[in-house]
DRENPAMI-205286 format. One record per residue (C-alpha): residue number from 0; residue in three letters; chain; x, y, z. Coordinates in pm, 1 decimal, padded with zeros to 6 digits. Last residue first. Example, Ala and Ser with C-alpha at 12.3 -4.5 7.8 and 13.67 -1.06 7.14 Angstrom:
<recs>
REC    k    r  c        px        py        pz
REC    1  SER  A   01367.0  -00106.0   00714.0
REC    0  ALA  A   01230.0  -00450.0   00780.0
</recs>
This chain:
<recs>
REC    k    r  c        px        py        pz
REC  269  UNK  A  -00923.9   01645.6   01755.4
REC  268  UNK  A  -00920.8   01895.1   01517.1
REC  267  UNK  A  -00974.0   01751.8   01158.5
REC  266  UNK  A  -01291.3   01891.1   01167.7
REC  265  UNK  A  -01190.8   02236.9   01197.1
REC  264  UNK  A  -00967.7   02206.6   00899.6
REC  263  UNK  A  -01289.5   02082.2   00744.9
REC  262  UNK  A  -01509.9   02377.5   00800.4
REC  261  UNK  A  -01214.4   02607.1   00702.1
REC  260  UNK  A  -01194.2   02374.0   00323.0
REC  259  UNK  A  -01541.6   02434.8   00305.3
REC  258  UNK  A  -01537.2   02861.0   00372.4
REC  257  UNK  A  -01207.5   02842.0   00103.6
REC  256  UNK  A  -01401.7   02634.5  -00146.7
REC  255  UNK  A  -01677.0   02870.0  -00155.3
REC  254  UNK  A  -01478.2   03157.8  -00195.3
REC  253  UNK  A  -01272.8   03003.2  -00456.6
REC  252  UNK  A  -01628.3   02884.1  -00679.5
REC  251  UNK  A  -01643.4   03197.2  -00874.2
REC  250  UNK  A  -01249.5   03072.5  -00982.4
REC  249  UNK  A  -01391.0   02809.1  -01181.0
REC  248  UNK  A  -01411.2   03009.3  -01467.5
REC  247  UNK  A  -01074.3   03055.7  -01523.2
REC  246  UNK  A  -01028.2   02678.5  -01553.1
REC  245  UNK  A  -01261.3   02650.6  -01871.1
REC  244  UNK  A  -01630.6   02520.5  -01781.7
REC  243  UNK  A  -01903.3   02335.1  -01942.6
REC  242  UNK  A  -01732.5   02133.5  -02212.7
REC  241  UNK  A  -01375.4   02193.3  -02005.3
REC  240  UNK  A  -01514.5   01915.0  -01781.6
REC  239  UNK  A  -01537.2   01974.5  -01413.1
REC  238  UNK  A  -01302.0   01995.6  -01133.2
REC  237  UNK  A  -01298.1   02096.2  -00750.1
REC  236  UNK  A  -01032.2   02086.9  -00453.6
REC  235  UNK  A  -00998.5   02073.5  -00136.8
REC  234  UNK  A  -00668.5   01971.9  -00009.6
REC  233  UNK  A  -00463.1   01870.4   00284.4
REC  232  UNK  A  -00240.9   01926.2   00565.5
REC  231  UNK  A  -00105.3   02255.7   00471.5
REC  230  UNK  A  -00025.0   02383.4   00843.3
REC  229  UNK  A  -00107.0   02603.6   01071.8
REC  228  UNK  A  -00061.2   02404.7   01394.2
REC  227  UNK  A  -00443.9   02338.1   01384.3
REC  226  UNK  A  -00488.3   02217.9   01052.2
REC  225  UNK  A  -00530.9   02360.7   00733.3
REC  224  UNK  A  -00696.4   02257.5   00431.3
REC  223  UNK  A  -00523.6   02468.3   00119.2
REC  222  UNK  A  -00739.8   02522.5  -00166.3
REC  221  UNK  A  -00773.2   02352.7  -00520.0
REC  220  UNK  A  -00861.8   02422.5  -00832.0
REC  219  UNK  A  -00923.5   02202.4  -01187.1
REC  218  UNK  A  -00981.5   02165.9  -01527.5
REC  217  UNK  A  -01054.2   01832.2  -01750.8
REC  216  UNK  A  -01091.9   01818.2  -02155.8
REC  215  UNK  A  -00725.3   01641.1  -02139.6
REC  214  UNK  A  -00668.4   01461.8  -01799.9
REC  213  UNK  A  -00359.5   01575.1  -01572.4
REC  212  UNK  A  -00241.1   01939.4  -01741.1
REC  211  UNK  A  -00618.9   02005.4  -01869.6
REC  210  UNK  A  -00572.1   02368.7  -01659.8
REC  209  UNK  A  -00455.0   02224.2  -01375.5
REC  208  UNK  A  -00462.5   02512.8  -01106.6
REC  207  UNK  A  -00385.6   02541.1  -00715.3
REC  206  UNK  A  -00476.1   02859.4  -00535.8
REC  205  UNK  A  -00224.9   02976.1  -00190.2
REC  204  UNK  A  -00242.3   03313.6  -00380.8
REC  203  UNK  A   00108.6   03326.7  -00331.1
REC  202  UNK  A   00236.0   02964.2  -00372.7
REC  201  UNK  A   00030.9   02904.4  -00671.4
REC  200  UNK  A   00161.9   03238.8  -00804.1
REC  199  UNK  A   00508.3   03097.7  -00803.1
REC  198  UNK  A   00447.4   02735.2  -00862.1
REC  197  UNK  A   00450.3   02802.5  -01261.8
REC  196  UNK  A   00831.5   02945.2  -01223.6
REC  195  UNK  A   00911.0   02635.0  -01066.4
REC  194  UNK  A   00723.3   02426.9  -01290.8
REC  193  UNK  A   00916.8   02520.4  -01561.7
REC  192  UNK  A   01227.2   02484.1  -01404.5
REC  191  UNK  A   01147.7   02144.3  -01295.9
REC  190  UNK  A   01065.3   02063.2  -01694.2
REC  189  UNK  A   00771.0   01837.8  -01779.6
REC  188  UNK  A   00490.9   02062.1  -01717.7
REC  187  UNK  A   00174.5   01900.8  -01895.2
REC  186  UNK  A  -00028.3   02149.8  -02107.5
REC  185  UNK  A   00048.3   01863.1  -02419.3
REC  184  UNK  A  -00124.9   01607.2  -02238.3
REC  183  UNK  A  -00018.1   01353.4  -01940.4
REC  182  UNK  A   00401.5   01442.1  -01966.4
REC  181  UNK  A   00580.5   01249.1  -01684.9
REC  180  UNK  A   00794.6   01415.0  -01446.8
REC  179  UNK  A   00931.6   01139.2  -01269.9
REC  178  UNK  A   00999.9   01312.9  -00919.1
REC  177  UNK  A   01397.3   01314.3  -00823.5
REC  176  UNK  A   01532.2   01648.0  -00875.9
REC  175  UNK  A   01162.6   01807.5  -00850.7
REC  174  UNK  A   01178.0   01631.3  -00448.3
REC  173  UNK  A   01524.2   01822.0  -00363.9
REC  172  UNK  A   01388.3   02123.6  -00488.3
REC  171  UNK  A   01083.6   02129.8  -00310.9
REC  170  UNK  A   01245.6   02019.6   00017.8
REC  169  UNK  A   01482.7   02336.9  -00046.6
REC  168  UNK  A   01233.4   02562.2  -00102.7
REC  167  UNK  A   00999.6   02486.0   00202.0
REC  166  UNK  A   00659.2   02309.6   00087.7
REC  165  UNK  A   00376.8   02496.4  -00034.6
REC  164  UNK  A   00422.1   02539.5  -00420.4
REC  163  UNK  A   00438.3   02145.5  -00408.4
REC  162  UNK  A   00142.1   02127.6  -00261.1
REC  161  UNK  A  -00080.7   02371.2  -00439.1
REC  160  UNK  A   00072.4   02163.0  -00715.4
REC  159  UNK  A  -00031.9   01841.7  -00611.1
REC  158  UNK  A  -00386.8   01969.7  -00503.0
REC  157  UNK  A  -00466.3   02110.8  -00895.2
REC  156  UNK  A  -00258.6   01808.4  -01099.3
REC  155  UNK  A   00020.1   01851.1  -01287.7
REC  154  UNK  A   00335.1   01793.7  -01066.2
REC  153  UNK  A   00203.8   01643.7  -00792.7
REC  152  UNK  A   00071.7   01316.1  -00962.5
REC  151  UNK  A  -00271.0   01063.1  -00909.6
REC  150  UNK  A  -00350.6   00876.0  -00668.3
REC  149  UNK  A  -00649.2   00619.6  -00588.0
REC  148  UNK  A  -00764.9   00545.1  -00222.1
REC  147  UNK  A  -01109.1   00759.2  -00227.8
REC  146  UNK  A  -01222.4   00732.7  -00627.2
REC  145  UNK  A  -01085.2   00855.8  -00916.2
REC  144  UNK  A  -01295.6   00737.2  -01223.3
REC  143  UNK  A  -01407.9   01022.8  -01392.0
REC  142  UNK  A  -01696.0   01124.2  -01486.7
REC  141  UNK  A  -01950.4   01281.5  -01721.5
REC  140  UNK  A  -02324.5   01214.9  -01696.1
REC  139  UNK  A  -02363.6   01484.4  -01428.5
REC  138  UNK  A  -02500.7   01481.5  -01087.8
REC  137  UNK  A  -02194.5   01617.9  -00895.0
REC  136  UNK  A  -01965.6   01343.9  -00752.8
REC  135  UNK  A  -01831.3   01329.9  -00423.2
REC  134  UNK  A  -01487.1   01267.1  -00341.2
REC  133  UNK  A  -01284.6   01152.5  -00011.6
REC  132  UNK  A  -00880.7   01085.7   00049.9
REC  131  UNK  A  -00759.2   01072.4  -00277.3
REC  130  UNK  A  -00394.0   01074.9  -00253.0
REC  129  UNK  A  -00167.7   01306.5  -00410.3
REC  128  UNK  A   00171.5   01112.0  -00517.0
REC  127  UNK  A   00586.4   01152.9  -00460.9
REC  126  UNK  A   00509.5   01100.1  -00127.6
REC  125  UNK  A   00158.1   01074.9  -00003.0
REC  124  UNK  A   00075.9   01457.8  -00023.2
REC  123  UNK  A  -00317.0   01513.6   00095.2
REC  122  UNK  A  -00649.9   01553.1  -00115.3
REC  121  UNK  A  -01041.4   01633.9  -00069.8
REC  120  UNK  A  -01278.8   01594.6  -00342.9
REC  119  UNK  A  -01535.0   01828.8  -00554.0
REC  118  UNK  A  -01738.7   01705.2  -00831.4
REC  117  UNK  A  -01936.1   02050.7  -00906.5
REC  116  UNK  A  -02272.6   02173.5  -00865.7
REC  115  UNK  A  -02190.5   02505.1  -00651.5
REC  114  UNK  A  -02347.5   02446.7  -00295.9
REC  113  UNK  A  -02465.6   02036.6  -00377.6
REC  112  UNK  A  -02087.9   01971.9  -00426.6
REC  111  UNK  A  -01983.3   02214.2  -00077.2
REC  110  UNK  A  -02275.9   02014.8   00102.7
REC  109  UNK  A  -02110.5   01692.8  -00003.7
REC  108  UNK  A  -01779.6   01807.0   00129.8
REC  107  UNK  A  -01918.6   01919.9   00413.6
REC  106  UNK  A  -02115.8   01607.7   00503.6
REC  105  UNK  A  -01799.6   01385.8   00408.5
REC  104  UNK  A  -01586.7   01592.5   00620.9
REC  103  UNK  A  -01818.3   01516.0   00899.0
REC  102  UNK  A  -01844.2   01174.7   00816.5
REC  101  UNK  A  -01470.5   01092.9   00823.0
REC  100  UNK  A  -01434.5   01276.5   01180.8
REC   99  UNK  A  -01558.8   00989.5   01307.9
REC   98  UNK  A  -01332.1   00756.8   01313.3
REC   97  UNK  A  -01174.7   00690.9   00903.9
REC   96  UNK  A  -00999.8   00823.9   00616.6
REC   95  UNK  A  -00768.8   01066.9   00822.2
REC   94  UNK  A  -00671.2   00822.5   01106.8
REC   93  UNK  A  -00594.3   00585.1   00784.3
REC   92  UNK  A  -00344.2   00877.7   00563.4
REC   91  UNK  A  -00181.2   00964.1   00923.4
REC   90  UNK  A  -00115.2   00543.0   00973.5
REC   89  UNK  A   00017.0   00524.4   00596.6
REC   88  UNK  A   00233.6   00817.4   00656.5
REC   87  UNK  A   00382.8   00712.3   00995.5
REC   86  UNK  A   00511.0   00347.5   00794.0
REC   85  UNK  A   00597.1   00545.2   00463.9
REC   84  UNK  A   00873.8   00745.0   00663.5
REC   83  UNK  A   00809.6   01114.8   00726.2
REC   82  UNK  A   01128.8   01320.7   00736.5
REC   81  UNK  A   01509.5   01287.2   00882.2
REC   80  UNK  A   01802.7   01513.5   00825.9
REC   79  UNK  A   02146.8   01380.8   00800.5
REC   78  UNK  A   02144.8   01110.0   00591.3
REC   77  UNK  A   02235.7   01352.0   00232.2
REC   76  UNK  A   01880.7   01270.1   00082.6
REC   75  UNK  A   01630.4   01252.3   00347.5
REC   74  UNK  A   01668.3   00963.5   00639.3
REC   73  UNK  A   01338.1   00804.1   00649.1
REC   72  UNK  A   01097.6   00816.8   00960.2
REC   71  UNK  A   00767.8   00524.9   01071.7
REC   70  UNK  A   00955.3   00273.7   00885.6
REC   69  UNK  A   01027.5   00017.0   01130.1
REC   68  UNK  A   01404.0   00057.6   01114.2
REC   67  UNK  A   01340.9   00506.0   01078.0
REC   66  UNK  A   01203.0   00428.4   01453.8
REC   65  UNK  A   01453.5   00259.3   01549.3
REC   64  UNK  A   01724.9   00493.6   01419.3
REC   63  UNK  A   01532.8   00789.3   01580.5
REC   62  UNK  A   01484.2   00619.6   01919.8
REC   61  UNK  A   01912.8   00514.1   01941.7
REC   60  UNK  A   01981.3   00888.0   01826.4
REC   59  UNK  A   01790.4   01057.4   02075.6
REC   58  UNK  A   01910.7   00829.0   02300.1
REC   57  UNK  A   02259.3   00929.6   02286.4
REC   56  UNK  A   02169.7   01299.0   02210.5
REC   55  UNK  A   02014.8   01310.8   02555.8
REC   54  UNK  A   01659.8   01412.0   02515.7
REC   53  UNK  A   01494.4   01755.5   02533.6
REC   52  UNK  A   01247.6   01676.9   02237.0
REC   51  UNK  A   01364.9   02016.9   02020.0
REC   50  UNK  A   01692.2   02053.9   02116.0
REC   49  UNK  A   01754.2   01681.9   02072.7
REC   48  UNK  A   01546.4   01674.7   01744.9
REC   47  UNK  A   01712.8   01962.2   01584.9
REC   46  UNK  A   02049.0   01797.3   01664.4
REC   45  UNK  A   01969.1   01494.4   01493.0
REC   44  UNK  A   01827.9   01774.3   01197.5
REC   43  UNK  A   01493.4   01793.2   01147.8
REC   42  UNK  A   01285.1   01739.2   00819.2
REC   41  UNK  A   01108.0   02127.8   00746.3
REC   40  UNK  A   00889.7   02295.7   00895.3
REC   39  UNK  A   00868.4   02059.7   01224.9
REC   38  UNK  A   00516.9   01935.0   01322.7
REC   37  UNK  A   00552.8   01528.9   01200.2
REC   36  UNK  A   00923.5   01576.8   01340.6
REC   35  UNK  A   00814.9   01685.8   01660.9
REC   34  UNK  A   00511.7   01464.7   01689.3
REC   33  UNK  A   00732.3   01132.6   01570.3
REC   32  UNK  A   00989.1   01234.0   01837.5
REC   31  UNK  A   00738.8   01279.5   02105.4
REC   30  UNK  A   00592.5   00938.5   02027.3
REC   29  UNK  A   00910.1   00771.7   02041.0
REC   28  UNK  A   00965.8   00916.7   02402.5
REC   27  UNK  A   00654.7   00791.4   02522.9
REC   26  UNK  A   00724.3   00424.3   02351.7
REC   25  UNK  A   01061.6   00431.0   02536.8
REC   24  UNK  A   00903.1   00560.0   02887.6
REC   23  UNK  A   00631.7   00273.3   02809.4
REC   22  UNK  A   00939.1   00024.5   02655.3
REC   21  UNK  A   01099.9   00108.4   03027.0
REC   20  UNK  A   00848.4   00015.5   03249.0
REC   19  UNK  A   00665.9   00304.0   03491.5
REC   18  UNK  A   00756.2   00156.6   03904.8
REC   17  UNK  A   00519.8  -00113.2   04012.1
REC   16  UNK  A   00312.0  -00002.4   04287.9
REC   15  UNK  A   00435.2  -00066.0   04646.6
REC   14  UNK  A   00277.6  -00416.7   04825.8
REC   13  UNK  A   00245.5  -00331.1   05175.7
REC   12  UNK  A   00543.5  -00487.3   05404.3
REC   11  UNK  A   00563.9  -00794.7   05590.9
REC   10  UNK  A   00891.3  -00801.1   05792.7
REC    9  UNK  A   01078.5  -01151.1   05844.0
REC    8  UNK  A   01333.5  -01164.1   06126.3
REC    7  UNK  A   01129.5  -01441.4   06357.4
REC    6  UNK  A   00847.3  -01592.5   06139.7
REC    5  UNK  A   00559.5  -01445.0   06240.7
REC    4  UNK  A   00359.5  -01670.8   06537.8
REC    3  UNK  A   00133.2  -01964.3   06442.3
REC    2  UNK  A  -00224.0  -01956.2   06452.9
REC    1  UNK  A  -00382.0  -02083.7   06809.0
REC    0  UNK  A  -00633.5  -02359.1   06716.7
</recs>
């Protein structure tokens, strides 16, 4: 049987590959908006963002208002600037708790606790809170019950302040107008002025203290974790009980600290 000639006027051609889909160039875009903001100094500007992600300001502004819909950015105080929204900060606060960088950090963290004999735990800013990202105990009878998930306040607690002493003036300022400065014990900083003044040396010796500020009969330090861009992206910090240590004391263990917290910034690299 003969087959049957081409249609008359009817060219076959190759199939060509599909050409990139808009939500992928949309979701690429996104995700350079979210990195520039997430890496930015402080909350970006629409502007900022356009300069800074080479977009048209049009769709700049149509990416940054869906993305602050789903939560992933929030519009800071004023509505022209635009910072972390709870949506990105839960996913950082999960990549950061789990894969397999977890059990590295856990390893150094536990070899940091077995190093000087301390309960020792690693931190990072959730808000208006300090989350507990990791902790090891020290074998001691005493402890306290703040385990990986729990938070406790900026303004009086070792990592909170060291974070709050970080961030750029005017953030800092803006957040002390709003935070609930509660009073824990009678050490507690309850006045933004106050704390101000006590964020000072923080800020230059890049050491956070609570000196029974949080928990009565409880002291504390804590040292920046740093990432690759340079940035504050965590804490390590150590406490103990003020019946075997006062908060001076626990300066010996700074060095220490600072070699851990290096080790960790490391593992935090992807």
């Amino acid at each position: 049987m003969k087959s049957s000639p081409p249609t008359p006027g009817i060219r076959r051609e190759a199939p060509r590959a599909a050409p990139p889909s808009a939500p992928a160039s949309a979701l690429a875009r996104s995700l350079g908006i979210l990195r520039f903001v997430a890496a930015a100094a402080a909350a970006p500007s629409l502007a900022e963002v356009v300069t800074g992600s080479g977009l048209p300001k049009a769709t700049a502004h149509r990416l940054l208002a869906a993305l602050e819909a789903q939560g992933y950015l929030r519009r800071e105080p004023g509505g022209r600037r635009y910072g972390i929204g709870p949506a990105l900060g839960a996913l950082a606060r999960d990549a950061l708790r789990h894969g397999t960088a977890q059990a590295r950090r856990h390893r150094i963290l536990a070899a940091l606790v077995d190093e000087i004999g301390e309960t020792c735990n690693l931190t990072m800013p959730d808000g208006t809170e300090v989350l507990y990202l990791d902790r090891v105990e020290a074998p001691w009878h005493w402890r306290l019950a703040l385990d990986a998930g729990s938070h406790v306040p900026l303004h009086c607690t070792a990592s909170g302040k060291l974070f709050l002493s970080l961030m750029p003036a005017a953030e800092r300022r803006e957040l002390l107008r709003i935070l609930p400065l509660k009073r824990y014990t009678d050490r507690t900083l309850v006045s933004a002025r106050a704390l101000e003044r006590a964020l000072a040396p923080i800020r230059a010796e890049r050491l956070g203290v609570d000196d029974e500020e949080f928990v009565p009969g409880l002291v504390a330090i804590a040292v920046p974790v740093v990432d690759g861009g340079g940035r504050a992206c965590a804490a390590l910090a150590v406490h103990a009980p003020t019946l075997r240590v006062r908060a001076e004391a626990l300066r010996r263990f700074v060095p220490a600290l600072r070699r851990a917290a290096v080790a960790i910034g490391r593992a935090l690299a992807p």
